[in-house]
Chimera marker file (.cmm) of the C-alpha trace (Angstrom):
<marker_set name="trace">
<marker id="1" x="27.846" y="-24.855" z="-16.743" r="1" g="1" b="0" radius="0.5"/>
<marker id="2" x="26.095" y="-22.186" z="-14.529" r="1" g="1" b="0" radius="0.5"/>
<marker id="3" x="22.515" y="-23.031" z="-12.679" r="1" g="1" b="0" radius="0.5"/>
<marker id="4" x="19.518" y="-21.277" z="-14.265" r="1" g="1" b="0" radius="0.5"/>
<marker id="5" x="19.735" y="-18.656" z="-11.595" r="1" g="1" b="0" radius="0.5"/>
<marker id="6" x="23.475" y="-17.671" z="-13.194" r="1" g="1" b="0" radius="0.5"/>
<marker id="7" x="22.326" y="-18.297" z="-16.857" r="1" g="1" b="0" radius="0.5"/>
<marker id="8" x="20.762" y="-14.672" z="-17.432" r="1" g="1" b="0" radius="0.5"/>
<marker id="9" x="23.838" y="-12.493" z="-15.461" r="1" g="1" b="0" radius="0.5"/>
<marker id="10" x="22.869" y="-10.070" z="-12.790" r="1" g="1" b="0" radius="0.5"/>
<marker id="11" x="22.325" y="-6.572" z="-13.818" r="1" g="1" b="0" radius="0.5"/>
<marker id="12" x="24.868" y="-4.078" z="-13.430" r="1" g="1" b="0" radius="0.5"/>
<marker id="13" x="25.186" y="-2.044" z="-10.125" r="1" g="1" b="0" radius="0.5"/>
<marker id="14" x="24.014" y="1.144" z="-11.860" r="1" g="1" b="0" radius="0.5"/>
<marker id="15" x="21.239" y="-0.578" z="-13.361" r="1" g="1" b="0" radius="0.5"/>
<marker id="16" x="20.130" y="-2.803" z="-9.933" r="1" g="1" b="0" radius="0.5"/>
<marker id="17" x="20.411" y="0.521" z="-8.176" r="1" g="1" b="0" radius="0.5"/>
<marker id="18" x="17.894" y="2.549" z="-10.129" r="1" g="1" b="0" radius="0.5"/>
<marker id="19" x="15.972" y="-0.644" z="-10.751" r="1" g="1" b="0" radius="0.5"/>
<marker id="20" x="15.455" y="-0.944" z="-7.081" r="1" g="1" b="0" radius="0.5"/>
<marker id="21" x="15.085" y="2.337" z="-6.147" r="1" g="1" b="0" radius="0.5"/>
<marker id="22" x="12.108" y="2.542" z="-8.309" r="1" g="1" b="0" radius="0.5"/>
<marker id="23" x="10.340" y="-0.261" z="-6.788" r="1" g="1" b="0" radius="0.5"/>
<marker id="24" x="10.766" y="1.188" z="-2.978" r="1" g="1" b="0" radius="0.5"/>
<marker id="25" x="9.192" y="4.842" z="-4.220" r="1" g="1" b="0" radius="0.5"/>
<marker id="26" x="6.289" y="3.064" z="-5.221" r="1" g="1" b="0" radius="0.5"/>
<marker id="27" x="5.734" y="0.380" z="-2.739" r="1" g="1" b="0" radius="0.5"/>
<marker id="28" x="6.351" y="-0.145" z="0.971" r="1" g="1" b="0" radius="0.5"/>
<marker id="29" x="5.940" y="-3.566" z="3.509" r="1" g="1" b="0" radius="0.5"/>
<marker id="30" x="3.892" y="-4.110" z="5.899" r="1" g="1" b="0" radius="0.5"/>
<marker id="31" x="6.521" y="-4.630" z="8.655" r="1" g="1" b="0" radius="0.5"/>
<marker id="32" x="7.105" y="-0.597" z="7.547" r="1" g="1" b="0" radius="0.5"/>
<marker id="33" x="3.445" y="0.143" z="7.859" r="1" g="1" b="0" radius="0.5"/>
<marker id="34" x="3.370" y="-1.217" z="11.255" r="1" g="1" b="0" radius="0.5"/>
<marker id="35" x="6.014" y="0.606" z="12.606" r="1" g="1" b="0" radius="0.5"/>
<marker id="36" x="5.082" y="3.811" z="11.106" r="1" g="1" b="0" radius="0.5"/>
<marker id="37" x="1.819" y="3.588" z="12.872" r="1" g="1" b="0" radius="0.5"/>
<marker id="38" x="3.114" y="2.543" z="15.850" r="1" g="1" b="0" radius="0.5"/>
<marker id="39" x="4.762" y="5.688" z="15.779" r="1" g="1" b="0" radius="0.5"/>
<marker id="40" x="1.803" y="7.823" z="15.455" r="1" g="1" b="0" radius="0.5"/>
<marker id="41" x="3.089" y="11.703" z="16.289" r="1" g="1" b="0" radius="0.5"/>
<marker id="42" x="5.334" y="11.351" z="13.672" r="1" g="1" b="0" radius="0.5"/>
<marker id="43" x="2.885" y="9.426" z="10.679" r="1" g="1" b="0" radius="0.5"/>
<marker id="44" x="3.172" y="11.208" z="7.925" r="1" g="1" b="0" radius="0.5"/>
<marker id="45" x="1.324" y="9.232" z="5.572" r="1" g="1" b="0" radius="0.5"/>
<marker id="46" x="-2.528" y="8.384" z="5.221" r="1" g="1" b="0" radius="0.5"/>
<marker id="47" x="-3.568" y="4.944" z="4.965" r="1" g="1" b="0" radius="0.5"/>
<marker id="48" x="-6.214" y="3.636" z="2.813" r="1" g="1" b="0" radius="0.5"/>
<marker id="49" x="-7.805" y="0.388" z="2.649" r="1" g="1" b="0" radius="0.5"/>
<marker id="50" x="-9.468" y="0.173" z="-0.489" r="1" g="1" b="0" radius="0.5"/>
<marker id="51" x="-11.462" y="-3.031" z="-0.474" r="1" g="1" b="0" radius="0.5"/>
<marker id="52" x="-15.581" y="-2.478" z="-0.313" r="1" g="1" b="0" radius="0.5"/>
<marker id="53" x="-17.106" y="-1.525" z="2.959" r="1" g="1" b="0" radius="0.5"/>
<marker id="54" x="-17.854" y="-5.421" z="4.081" r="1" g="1" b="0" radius="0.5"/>
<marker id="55" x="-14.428" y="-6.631" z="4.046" r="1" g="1" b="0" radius="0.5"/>
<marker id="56" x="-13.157" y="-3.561" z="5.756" r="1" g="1" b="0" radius="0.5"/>
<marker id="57" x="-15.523" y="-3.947" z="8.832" r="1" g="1" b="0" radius="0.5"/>
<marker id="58" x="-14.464" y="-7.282" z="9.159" r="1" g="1" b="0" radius="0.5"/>
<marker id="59" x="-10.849" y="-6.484" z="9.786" r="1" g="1" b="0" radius="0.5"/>
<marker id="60" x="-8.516" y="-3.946" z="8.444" r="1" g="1" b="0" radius="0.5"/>
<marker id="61" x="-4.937" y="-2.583" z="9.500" r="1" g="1" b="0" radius="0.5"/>
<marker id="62" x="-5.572" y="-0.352" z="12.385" r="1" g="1" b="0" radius="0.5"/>
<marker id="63" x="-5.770" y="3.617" z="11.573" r="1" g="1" b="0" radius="0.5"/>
<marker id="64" x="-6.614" y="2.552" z="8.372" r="1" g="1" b="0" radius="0.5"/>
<marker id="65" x="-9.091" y="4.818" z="6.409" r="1" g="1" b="0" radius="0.5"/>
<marker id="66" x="-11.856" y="2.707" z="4.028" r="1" g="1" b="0" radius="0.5"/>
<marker id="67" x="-12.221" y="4.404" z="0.724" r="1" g="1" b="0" radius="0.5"/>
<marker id="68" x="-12.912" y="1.836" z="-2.051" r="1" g="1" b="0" radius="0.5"/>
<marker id="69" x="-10.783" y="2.613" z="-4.968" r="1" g="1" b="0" radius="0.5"/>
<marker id="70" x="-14.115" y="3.043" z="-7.193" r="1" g="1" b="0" radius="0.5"/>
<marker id="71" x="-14.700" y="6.081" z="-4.854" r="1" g="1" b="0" radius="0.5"/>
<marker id="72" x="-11.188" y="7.732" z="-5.335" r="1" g="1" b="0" radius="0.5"/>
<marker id="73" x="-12.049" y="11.088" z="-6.796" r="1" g="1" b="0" radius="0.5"/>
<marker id="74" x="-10.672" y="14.381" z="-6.818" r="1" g="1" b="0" radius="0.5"/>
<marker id="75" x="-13.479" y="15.942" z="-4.759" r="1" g="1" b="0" radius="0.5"/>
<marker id="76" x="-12.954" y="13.026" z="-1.964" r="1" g="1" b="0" radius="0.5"/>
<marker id="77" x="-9.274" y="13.422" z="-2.216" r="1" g="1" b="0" radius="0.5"/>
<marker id="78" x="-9.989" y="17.334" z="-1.806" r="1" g="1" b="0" radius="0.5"/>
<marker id="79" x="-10.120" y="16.630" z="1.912" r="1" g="1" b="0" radius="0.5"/>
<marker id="80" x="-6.250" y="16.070" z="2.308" r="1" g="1" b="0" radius="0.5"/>
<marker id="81" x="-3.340" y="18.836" z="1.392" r="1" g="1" b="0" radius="0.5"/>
<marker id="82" x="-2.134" y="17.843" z="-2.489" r="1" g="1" b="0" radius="0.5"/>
<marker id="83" x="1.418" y="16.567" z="-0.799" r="1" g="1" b="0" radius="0.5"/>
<marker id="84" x="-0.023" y="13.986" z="1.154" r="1" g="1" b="0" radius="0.5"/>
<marker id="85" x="1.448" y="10.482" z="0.505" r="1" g="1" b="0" radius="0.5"/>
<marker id="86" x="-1.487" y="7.737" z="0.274" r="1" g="1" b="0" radius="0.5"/>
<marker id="87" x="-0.260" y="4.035" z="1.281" r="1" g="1" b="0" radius="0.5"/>
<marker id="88" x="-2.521" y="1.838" z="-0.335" r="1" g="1" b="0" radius="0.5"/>
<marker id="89" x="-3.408" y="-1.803" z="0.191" r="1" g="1" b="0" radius="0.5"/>
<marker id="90" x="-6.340" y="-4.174" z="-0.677" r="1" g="1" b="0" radius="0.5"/>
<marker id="91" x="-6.712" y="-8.025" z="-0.236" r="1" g="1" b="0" radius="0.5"/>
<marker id="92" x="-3.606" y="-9.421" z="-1.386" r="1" g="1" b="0" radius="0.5"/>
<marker id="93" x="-1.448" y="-10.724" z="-3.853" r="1" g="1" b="0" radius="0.5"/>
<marker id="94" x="-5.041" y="-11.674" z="-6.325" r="1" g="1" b="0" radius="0.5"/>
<marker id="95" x="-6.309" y="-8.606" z="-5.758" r="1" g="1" b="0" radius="0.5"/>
<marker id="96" x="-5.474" y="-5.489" z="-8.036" r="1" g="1" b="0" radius="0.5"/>
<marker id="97" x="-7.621" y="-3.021" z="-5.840" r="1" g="1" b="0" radius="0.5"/>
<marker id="98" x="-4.330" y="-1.020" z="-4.605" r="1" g="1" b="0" radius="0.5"/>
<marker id="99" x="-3.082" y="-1.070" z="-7.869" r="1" g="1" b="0" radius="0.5"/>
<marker id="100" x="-6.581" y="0.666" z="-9.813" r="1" g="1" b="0" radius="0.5"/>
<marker id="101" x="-6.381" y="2.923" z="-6.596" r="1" g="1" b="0" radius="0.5"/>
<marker id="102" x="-2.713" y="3.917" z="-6.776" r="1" g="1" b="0" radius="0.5"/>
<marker id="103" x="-3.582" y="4.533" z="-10.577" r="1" g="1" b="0" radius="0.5"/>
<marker id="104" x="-6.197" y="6.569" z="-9.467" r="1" g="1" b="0" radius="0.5"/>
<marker id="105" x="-4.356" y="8.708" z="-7.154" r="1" g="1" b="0" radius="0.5"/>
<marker id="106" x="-1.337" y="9.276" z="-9.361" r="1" g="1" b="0" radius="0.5"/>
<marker id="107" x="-3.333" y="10.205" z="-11.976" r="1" g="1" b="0" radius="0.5"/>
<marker id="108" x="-5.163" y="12.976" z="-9.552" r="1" g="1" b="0" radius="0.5"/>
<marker id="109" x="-1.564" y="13.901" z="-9.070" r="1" g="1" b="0" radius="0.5"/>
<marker id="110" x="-1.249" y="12.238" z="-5.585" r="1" g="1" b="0" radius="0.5"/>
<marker id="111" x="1.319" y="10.772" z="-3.868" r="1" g="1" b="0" radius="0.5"/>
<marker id="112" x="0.814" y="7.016" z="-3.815" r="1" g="1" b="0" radius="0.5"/>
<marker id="113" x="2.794" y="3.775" z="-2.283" r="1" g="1" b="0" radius="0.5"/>
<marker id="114" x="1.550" y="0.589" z="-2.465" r="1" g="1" b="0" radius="0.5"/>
<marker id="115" x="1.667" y="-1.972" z="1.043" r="1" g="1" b="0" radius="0.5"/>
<marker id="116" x="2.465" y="-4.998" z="-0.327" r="1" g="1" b="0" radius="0.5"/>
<marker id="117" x="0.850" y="-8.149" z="0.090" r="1" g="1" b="0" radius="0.5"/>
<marker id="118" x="-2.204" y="-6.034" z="1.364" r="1" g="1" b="0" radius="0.5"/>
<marker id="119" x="-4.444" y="-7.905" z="4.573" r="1" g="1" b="0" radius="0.5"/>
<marker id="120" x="-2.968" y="-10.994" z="3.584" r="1" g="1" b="0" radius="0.5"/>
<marker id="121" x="0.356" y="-9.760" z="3.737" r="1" g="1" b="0" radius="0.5"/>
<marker id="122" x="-0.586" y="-7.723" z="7.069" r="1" g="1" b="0" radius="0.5"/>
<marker id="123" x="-1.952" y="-11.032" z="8.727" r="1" g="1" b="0" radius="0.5"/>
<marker id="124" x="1.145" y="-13.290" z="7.547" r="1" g="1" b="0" radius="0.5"/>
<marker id="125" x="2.700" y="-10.996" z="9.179" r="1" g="1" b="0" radius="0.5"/>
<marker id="126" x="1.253" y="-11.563" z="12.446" r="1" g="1" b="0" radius="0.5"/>
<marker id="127" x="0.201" y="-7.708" z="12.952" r="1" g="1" b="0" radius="0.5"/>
<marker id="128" x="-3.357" y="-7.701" z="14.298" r="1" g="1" b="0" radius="0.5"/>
<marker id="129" x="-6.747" y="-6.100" z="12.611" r="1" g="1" b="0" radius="0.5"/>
<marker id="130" x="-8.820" y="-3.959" z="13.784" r="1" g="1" b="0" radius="0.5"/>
<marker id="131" x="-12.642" y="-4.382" z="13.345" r="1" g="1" b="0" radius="0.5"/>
<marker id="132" x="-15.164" y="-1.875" z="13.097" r="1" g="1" b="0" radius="0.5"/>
<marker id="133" x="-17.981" y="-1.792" z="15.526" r="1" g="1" b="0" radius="0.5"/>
<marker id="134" x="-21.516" y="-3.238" z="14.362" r="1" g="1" b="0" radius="0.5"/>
<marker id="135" x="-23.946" y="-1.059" z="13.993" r="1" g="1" b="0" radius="0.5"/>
<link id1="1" id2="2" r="1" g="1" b="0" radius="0.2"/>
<link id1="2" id2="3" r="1" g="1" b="0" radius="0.2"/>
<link id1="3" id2="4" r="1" g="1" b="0" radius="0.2"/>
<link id1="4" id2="5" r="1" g="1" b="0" radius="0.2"/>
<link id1="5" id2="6" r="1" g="1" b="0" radius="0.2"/>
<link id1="6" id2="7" r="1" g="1" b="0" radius="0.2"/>
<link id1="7" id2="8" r="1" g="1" b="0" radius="0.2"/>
<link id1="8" id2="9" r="1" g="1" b="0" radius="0.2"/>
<link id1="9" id2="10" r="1" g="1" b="0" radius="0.2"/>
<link id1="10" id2="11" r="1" g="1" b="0" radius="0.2"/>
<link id1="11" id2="12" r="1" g="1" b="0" radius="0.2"/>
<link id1="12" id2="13" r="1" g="1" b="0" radius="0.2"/>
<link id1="13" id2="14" r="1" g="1" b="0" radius="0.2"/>
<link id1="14" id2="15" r="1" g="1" b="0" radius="0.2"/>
<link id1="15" id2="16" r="1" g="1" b="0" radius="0.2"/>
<link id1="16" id2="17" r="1" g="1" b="0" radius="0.2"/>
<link id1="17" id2="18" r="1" g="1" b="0" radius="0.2"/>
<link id1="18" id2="19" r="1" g="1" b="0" radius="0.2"/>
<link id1="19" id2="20" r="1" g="1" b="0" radius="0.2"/>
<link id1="20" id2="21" r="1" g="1" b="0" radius="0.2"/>
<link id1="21" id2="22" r="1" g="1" b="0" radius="0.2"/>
<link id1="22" id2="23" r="1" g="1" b="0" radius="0.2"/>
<link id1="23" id2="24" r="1" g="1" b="0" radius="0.2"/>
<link id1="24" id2="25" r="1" g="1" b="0" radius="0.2"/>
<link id1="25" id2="26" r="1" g="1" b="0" radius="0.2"/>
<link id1="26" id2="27" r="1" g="1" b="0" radius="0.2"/>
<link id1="27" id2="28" r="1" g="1" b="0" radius="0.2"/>
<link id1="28" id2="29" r="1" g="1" b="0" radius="0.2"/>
<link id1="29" id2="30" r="1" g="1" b="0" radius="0.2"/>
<link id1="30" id2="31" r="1" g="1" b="0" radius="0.2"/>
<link id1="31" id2="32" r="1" g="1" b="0" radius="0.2"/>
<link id1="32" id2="33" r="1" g="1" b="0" radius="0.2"/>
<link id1="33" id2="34" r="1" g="1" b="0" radius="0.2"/>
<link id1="34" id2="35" r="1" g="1" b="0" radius="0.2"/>
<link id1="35" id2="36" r="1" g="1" b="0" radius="0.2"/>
<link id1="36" id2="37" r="1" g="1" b="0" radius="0.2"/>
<link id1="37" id2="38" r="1" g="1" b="0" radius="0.2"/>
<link id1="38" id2="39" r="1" g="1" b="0" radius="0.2"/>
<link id1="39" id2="40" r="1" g="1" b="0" radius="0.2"/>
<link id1="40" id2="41" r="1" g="1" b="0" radius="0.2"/>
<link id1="41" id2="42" r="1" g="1" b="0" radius="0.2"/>
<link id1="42" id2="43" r="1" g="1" b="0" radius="0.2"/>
<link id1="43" id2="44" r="1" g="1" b="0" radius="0.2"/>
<link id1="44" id2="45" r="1" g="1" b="0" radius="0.2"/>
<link id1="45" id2="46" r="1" g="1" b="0" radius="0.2"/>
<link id1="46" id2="47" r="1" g="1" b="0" radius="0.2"/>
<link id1="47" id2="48" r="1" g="1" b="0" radius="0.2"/>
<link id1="48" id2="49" r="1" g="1" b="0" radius="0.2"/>
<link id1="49" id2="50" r="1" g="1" b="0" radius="0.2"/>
<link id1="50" id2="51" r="1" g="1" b="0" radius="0.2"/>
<link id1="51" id2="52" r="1" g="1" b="0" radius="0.2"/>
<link id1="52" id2="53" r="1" g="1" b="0" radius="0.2"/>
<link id1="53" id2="54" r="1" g="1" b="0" radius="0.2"/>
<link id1="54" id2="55" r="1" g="1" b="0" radius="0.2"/>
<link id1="55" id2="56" r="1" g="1" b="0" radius="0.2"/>
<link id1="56" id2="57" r="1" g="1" b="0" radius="0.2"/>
<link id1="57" id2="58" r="1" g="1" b="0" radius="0.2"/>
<link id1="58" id2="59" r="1" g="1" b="0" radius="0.2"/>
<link id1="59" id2="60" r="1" g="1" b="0" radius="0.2"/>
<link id1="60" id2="61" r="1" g="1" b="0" radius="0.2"/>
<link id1="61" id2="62" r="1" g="1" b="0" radius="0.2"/>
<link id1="62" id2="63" r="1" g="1" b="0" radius="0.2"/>
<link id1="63" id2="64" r="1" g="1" b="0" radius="0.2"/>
<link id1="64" id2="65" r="1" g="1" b="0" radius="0.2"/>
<link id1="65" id2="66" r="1" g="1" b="0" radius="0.2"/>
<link id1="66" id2="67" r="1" g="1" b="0" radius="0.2"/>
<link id1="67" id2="68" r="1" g="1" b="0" radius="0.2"/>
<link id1="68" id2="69" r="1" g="1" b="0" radius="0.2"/>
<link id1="69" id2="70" r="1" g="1" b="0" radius="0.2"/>
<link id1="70" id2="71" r="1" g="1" b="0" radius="0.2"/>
<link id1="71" id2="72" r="1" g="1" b="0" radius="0.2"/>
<link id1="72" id2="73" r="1" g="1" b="0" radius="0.2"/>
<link id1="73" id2="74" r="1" g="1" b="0" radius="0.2"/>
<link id1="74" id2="75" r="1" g="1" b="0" radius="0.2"/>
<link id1="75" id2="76" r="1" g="1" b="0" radius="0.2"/>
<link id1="76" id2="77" r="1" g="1" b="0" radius="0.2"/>
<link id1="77" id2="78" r="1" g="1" b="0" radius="0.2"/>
<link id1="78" id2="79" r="1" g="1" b="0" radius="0.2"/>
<link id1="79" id2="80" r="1" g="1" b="0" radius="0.2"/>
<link id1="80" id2="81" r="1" g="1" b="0" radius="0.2"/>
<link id1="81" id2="82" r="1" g="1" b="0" radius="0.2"/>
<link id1="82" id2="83" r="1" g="1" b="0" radius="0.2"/>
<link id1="83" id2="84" r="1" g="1" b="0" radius="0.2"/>
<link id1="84" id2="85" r="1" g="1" b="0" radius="0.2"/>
<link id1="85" id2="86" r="1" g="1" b="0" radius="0.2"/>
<link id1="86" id2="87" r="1" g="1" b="0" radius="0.2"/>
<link id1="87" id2="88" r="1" g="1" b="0" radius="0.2"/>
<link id1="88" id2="89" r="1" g="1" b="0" radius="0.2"/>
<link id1="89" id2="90" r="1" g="1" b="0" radius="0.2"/>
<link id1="90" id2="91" r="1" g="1" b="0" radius="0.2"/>
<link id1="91" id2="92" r="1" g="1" b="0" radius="0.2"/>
<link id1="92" id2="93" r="1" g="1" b="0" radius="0.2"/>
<link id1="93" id2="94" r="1" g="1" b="0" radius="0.2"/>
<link id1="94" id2="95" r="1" g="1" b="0" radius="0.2"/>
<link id1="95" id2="96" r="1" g="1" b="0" radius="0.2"/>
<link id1="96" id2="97" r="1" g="1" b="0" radius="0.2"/>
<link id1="97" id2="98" r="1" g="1" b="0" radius="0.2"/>
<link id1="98" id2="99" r="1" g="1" b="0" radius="0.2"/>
<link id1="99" id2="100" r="1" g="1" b="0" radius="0.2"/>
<link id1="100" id2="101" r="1" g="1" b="0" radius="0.2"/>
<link id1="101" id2="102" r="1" g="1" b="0" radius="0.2"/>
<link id1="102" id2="103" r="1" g="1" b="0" radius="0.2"/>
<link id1="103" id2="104" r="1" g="1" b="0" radius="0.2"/>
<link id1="104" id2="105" r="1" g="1" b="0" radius="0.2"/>
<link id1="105" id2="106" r="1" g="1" b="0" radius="0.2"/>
<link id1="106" id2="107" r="1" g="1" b="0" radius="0.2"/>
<link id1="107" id2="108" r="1" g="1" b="0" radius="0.2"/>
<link id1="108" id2="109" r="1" g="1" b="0" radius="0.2"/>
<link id1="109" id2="110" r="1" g="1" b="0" radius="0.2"/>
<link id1="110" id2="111" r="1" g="1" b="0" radius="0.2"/>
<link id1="111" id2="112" r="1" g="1" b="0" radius="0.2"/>
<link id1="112" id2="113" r="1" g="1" b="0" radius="0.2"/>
<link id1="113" id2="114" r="1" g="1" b="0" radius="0.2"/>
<link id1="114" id2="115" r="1" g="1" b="0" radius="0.2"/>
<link id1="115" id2="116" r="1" g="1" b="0" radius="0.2"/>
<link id1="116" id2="117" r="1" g="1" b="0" radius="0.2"/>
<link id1="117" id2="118" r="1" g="1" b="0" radius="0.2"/>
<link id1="118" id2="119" r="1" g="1" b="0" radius="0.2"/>
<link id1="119" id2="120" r="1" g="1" b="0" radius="0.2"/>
<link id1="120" id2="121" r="1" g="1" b="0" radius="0.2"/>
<link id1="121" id2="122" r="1" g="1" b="0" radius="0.2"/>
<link id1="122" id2="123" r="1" g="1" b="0" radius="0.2"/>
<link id1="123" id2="124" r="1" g="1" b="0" radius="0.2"/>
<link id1="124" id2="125" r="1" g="1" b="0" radius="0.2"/>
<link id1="125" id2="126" r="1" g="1" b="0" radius="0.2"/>
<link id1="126" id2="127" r="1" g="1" b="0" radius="0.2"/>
<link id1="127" id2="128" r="1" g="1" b="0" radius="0.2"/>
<link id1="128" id2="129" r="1" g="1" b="0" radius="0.2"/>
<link id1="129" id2="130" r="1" g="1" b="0" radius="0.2"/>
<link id1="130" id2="131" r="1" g="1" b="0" radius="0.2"/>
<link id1="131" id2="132" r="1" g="1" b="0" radius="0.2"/>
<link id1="132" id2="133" r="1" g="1" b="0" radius="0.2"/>
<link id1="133" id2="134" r="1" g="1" b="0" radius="0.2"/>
<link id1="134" id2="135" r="1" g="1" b="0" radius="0.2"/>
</marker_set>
């Protein structure tokens, strides 16, 4: 008798390759993030924390931009060349901010990634935060 892991067979190759390849075109790690940035001649992405103004200034991933994903518009997004890719992230795992923005953005015809596991992930991670000066 096969263990409940074995019970439901794995997919086929063809199948786990497209399955997979799906998921990394529309989300990234944070461990990628991080060394992206720490690369920064060569960043070619824009980075976009999309929780409200409050929880940004209290810590966000460093070179991250704050745009709240109720503020993702096509006039905002006018600002950036059409083939920019967006990397998106918001609290965490309970939070569906990244998600509403990536929705956002694709529909405005954007490129869009999600960072998953947002500040959460970022922080289990043990990558620091930046915090924005008071004012």
């Amino acid at each position: 008798m096969p263990t409940i892991v074995r019970q439901v067979p794995a997919a086929e190759r063809r199948v786990a390759a497209a399955h997979f390849a799906g998921r990394l075109a529309l989300e990234t790690d944070c461990a990628d993030v991080a060394a992206a940035l720490a690369d920064s001649e060569a960043l070619d992405f824009v980075l976009l924390d999309v929780r409200g103004p409050k929880a940004y200034a209290a810590g966000h991933v460093p070179g991250a931009i704050n745009l709240p994903h109720a503020e993702i518009t096509a006039e905002r997004m006018a600002a950036w060349p059409a083939s920019t890719l967006f990397v998106v992230y918001c609290a965490g795992p309970h939070c569906n901010g990244a998600d509403k923005a990536g929705l956002c953005l694709a529909r405005l015809g954007r490129p869009v990634k999600l960072m998953l596991g947002g500040i959460t992930g970022w922080q289990d991670e043990g990558f620091r935060l930046a915090v924005a000066p008071s004012s």
